[in-house]
DOMAR-622152 format. One record per atom (N, C-alpha, C): residue in three letters; x, y, z; atom name. Coordinates in steps of 0.2 Angstrom, whole numbers, plus 2048, in hexadecimal, padded with zeros to 3 digits. Layout:
<nodes>
  bamar   px   py   pz  selo
    ALA    X    Y    Z    CA
...
</nodes>
This chain:
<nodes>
  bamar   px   py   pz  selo
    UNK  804  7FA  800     N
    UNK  800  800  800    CA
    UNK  804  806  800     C
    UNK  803  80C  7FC     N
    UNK  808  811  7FB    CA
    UNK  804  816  7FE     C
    UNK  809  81C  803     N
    UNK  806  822  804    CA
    UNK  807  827  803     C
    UNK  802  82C  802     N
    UNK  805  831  800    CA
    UNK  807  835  802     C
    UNK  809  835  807     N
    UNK  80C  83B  80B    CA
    UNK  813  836  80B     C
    UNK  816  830  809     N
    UNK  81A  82E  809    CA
    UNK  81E  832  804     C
    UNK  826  834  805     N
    UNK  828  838  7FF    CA
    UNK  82C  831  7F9     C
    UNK  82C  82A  7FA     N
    UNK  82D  827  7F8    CA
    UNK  82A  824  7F4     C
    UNK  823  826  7F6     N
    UNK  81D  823  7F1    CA
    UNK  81D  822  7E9     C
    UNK  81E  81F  7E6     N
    UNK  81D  81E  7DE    CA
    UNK  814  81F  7DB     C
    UNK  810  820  7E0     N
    UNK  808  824  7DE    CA
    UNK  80A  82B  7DC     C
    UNK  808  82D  7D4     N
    UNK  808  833  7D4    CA
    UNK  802  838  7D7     C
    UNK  804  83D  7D9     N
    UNK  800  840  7DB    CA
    UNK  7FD  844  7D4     C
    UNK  7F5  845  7D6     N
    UNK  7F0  849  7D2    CA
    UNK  7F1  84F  7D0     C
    UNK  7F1  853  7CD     N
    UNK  7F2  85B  7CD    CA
    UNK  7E9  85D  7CE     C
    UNK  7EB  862  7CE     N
    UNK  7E0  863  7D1    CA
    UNK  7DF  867  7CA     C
    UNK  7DB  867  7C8     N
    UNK  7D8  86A  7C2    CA
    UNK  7D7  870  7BF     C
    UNK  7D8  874  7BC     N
    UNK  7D7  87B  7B8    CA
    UNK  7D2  87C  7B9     C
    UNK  7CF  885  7BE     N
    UNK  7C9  880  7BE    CA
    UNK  7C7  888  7B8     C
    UNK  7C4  885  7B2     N
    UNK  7C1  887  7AC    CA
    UNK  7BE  890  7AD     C
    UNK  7BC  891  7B2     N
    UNK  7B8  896  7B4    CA
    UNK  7BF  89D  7B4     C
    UNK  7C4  89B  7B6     N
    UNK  7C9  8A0  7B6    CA
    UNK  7CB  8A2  7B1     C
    UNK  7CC  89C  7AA     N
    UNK  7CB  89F  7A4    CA
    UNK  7C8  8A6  7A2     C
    UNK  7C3  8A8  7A4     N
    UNK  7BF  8AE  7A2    CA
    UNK  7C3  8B5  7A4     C
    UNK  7C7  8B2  7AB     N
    UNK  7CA  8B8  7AD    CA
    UNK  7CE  8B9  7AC     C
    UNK  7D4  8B5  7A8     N
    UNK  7DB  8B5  7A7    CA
    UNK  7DB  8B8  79F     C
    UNK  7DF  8BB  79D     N
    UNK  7E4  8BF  796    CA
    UNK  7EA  8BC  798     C
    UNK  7ED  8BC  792     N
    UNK  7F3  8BD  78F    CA
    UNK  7F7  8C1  793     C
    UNK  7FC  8C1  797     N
    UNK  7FF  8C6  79A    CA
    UNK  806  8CC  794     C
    UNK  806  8C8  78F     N
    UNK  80A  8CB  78A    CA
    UNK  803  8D0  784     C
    UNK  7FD  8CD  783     N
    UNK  7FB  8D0  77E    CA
    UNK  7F4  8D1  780     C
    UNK  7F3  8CF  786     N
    UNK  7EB  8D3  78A    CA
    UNK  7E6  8D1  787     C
    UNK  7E6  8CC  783     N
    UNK  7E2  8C7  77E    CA
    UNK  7DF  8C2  783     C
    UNK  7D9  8BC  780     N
    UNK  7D6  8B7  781    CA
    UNK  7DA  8B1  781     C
    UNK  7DA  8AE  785     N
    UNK  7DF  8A7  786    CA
    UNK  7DA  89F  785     C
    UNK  7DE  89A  783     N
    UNK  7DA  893  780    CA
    UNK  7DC  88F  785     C
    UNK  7D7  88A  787     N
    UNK  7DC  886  78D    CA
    UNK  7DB  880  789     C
    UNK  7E0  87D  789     N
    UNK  7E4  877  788    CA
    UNK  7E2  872  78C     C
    UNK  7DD  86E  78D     N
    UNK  7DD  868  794    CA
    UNK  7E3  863  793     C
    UNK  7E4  861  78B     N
    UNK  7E8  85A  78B    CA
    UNK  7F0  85E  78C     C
    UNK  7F2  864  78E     N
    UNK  7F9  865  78E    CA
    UNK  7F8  868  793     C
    UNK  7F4  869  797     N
    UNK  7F4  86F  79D    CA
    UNK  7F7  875  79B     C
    UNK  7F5  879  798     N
    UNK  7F6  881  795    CA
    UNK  7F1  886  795     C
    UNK  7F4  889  793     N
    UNK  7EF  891  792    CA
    UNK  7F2  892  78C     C
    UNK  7EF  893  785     N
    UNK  7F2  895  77D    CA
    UNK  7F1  89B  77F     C
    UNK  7F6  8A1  77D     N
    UNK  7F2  8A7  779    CA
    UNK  7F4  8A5  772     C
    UNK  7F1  8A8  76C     N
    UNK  7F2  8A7  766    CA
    UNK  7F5  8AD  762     C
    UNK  7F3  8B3  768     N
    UNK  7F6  8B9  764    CA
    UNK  7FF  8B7  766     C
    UNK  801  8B6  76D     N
    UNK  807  8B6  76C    CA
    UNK  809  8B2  76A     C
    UNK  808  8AD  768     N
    UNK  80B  8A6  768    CA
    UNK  80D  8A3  76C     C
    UNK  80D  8A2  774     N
    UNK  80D  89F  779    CA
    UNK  808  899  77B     C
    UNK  80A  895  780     N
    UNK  808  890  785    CA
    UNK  808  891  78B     C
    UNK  805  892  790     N
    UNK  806  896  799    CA
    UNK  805  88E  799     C
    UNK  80A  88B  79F     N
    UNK  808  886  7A0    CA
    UNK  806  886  7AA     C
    UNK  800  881  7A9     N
    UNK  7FC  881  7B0    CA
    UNK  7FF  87B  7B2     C
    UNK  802  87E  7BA     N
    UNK  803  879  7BD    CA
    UNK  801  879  7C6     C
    UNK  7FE  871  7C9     N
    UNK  7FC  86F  7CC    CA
    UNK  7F5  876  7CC     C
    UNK  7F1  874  7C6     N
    UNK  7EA  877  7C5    CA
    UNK  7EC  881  7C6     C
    UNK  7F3  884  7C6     N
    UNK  7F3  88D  7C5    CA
    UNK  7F7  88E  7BF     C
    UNK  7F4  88E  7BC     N
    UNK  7F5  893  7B4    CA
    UNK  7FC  897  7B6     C
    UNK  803  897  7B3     N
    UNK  809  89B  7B3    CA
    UNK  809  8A0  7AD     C
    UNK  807  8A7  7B0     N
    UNK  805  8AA  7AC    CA
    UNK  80C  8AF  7A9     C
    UNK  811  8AB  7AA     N
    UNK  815  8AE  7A8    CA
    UNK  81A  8AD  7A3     C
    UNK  81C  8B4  79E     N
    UNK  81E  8B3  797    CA
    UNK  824  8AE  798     C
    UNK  82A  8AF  79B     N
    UNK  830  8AB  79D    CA
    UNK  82D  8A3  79E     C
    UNK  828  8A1  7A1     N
    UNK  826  898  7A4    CA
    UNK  822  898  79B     C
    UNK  81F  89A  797     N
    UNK  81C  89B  792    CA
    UNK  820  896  78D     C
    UNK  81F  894  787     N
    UNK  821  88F  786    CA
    UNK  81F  892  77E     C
    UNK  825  891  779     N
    UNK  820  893  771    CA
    UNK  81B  88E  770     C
    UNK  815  892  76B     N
    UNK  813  88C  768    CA
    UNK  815  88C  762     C
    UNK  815  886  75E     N
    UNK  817  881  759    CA
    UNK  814  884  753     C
    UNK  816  886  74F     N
    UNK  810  887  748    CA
    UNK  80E  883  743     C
</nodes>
């Protein structure tokens, strides 16, 4: 039986969820624009910059530096 509180444990732990509704109130910190959430890569797109903000353990890093290009 494995616990979680053990730092040993091979159980990964959950990340808690994005929760969708913040969406509304977050821009683009670079272009002040509307952002796309990514469920299957954990992100926030903007499309004007070409960035990915990636979300981790469910808090959006809304910053251009942690930001990541997108692909074209």
């Amino acid at each position: 039986m494995t616990d979680a509180s053990d730092p040993t444990s091979t159980t990964p732990k959950a990340s808690p969820p994005f929760d969708r509704h913040m969406l509304e109130a977050l821009i683009c910190p670079q272009t002040q624009t509307t952002l796309e959430y990514d469920a299957d890569r954990q992100e926030l797109i903007s499309r004007a910059a070409g960035l990915a903000f990636p979300i981790r353990d469910g808090i959006p890093i809304m910053l251009v530096d942690e930001a990541r290009p997108l692909d074209d």
